[in-house]
N, C-alpha and C positions, 0 to 999 in steps of 0.2 A: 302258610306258616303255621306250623300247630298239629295239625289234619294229621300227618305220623305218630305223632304223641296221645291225640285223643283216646280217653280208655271207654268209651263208652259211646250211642249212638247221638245221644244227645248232647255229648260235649262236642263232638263232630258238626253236631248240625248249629250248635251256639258259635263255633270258629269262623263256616261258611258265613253266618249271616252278621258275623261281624264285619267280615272280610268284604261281602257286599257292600258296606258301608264308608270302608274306605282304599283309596287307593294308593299300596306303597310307594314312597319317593326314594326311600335310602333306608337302609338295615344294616346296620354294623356286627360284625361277626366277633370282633375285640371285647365287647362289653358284653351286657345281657343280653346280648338280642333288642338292641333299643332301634325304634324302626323309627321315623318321620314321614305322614302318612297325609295325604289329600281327602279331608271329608268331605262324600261326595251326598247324593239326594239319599234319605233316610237316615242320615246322622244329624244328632241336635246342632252340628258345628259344620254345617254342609259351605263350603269355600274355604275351610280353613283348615290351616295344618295343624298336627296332632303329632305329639311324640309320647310315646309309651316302650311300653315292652314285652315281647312277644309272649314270654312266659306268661303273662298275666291279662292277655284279653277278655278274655271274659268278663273279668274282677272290674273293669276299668272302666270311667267315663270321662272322659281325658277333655280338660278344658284347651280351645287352641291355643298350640305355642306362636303361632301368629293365625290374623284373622285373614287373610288371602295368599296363595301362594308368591305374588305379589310381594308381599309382605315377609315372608319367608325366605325368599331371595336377595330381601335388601338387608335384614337381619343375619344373614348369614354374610354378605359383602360388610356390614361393617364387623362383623366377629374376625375377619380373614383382616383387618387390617389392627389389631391389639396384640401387643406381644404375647399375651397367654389369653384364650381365647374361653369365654366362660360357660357351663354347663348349660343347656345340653349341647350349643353348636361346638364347642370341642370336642363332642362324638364326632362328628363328619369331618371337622378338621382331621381329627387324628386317623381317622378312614383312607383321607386321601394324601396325609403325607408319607401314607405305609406302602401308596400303590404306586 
């Protein structure tokens, strides 16, 4: 995600080695590009999920939106059970009520 847009060699290589760092769980095409991501060994937040946005990896040190994936799955089950579901899990919400 990014690696087309890179203007330069080293923003290429700042993309890769973010991307080493974590791994995507969900990317929604509806909004900015807002992804929810698995940090994995070499990120300060290694077991926990991360929501950011793809336009701006670089720029970002993204505290977790929960601290295990774990966590992240029970956080989005009780989002799924609120009449309007609140930022950021109404990204994913609204993902999968469009599919």
């Amino acid at each position: 995600m990014r690696l087309e847009s890179a203007e330069t060699a080293e923003e290429r290589d700042r993309t890769i080695a973010y991307w080493d760092c974590y791994f995507p769980l969900v990317l929604t095409v509806h909004s900015d590009y807002d992804y929810f991501a698995l940090a994995l060994d070499g990120s300060p937040f290694a077991g926990g999920v991360v929501h950011g946005c793809a336009f701006t990896i670089d720029e970002e040190q993204l505290p977790p939106e929960a601290p295990s994936f774990a966590a992240f799955i029970d956080g989005l089950l009780l989002a799924t059970q609120e009449p309007k579901a609140e930022w950021p899990w109404d990204l994913i919400l609204q993902t999968w009520a469009a599919s």
